[in-house]
N, C-alpha and C positions, 0 to 999 in steps of 0.2 A: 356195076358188077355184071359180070357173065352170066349171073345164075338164071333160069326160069323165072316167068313175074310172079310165081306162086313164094317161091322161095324170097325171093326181094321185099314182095308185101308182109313174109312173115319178119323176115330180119326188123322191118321199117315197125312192124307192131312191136316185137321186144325193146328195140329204142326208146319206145314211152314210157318206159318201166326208167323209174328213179334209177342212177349209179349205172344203167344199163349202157355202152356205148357201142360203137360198131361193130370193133373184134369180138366183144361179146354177143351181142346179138346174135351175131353173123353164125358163132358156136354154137349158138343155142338152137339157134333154127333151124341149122345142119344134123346136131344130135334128133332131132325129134323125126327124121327118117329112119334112125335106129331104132326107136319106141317099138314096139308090138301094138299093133293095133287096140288092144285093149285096153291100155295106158291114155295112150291116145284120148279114147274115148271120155275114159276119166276125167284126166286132163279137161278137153271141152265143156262135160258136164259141170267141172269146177269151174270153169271160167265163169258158165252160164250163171251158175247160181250161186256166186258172190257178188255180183253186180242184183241179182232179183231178190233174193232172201236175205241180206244181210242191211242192216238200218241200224239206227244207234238207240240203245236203253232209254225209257223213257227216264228213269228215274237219274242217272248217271252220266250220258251220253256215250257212254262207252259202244263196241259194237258189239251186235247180237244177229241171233235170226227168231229172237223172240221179244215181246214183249220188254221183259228183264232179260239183264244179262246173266251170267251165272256167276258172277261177284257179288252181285247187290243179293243176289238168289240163296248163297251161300251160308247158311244159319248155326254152320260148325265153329268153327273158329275166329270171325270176322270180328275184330272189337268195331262196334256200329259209332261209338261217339268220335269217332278218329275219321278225318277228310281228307285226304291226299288231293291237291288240283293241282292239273296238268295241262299241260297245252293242248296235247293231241291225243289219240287213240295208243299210239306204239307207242308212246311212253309208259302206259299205263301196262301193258304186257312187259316192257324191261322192270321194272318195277314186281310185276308178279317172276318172273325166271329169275333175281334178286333171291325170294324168297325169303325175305329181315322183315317186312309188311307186311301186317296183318287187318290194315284198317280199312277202310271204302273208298273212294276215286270221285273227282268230280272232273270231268274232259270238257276245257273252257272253248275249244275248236279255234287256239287262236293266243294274239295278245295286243293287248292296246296299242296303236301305231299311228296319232292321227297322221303322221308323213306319206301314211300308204292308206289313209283312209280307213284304216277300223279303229271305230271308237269303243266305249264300253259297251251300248246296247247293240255291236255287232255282234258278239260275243256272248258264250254263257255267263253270263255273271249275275243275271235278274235268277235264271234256275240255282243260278247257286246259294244267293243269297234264302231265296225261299227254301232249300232244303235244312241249310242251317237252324234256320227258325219251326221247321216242320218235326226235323228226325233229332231233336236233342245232341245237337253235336256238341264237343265241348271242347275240341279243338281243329283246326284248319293249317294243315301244313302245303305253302305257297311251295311247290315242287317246278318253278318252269326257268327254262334258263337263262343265266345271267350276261344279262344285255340291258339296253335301254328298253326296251318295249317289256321287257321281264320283270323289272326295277319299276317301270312306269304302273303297269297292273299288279305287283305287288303291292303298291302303296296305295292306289285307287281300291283294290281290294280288304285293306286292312283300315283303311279310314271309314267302310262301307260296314266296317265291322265293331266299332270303337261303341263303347257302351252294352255291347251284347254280352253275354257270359262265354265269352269262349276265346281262348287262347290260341293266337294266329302267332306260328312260327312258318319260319322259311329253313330251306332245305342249308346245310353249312357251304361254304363257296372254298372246297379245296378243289373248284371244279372251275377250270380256267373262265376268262371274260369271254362271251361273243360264242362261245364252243354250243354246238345241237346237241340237244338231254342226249341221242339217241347215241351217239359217240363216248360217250362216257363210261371206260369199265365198271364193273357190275359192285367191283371191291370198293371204288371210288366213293359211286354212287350210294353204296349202304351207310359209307362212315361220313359221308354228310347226309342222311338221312337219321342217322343216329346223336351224328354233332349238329341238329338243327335250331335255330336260334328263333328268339321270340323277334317278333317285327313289335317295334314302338317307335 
C-alpha cells in the first residue's frame, strides 16, 4: 500500500484482531485520524491496561482485574449450587447478555483434543473438579460445543463425576454439529440451555 509506514504498521496491528481482514483494518486505521485526540488517548490507555490489569478469577477462571470476578462476587441473585462450564471466557459473557442464567461459570480454557495435544490435565478440569466438592454444587451443566473434542470432555467430565451427588446435564443440541458456542443466537442458546439434558 501507498500509505505512510505509520499507517501500514497500524492496518498490519488490527489484522491480528480475530474476523479482522484487510478492508477492514485498512478502515479502521484510517478512521482513527478522525478521533480527537482525546479518544485517542483513551483508546491507548485501554489497550494498555487490558493486556496489565486483566487476569482470570481465581476461583472461576473467568476474567477480572481482581482477585474475583464480579459473577463469583455477586451475592444477589446467583443460585451458588448451579455450574455452567464453558470452553472459554466469551462464552461465559453470551451467556450473561442471554440473561435466562442465573447460576456460576466454570471456564475450562479449552477441550480435550489429544489430536492437537491437549489432554485433560491441560485443561481446567482438576479446578473444576475441586470446586464441585468444595462449593456444594448440585448440579453441572456441560455448556461447550458440539463437536468431537466437546463430546470427548463431556464424557471425560461426567465419568470424573459418577458417584458424587450432583447432576451433570448438557446443554440441548438444537445447536448444529461443529458450529462455535460464540455464533449461536441468543434465543437458540436459551432453549437449549432450558432443554438441557442429563449426561448418563
Amino acid at each position: 500500500m501507498n500509505y505512510p509506514n505509520v499507517i501500514n504498521d497500524l492496518i498490519e496491528c488490527f489484522k491480528k484482531f480475530s474476523g479482522i481482514g484487510e478492508k477492514t483494518a485498512e478502515r479502521l486505521a484510517l478512521s482513527t485520524l478522525e478521533m480527537d485526540d482525546e479518544v485517542l488517548q483513551i483508546f491507548s490507555e485501554a489497550l494498555k491496561s487490558v493486556k496489565k490489569k486483566i487476569k482470570r478469577c481465581k476461583r472461576c477462571n473467568y476474567l477480572t482485574d481482581e482477585e474475583l470476578c464480579t459473577i463469583c462476587k455477586d451475592d444477589t441473585f446467583r443460585d451458588k449450587t448451579i455450574l455452567c462450564v464453558v470452553e472459554e471466557p466469551k462464552i461465559v459473557t453470551l451467556f450473561e447478555k442471554m440473561g435466562g442464567y442465573h447460576g456460576l461459570y466454570h471456564v475450562l480454557d479449552g477441550l480435550i483434543s489429544p489430536l492437537d495435544g491437549i489432554n485433560p490435565e491441560d485443561i481446567q478440569i482438576a479446578s473444576l473438579i475441586e470446586r464441585i466438592k468444595k462449593e456444594n454444587i448440585r448440579e453441572v451443566i456441560l455448556a461447550v460445543k458440539p463437536s468431537v473434542e466437546g463430546e470427548t470432555t463431556t464424557l471425560y467430565i461426567s465419568k470424573l463425576l459418577e458417584g458424587m451427588d450432583v447432576v451433570v446435564s448438557k446443554i440441548a443440541h438444537g445447536v448444529p454439529i461443529g458450529i462455535d458456542m460464540e455464533y449461536i443466537d441468543s434465543l437458540t442458546l436459551e432453549m437449549a440451555l432450558e432443554d438441557r439434558k442429563s449426561v448418563t
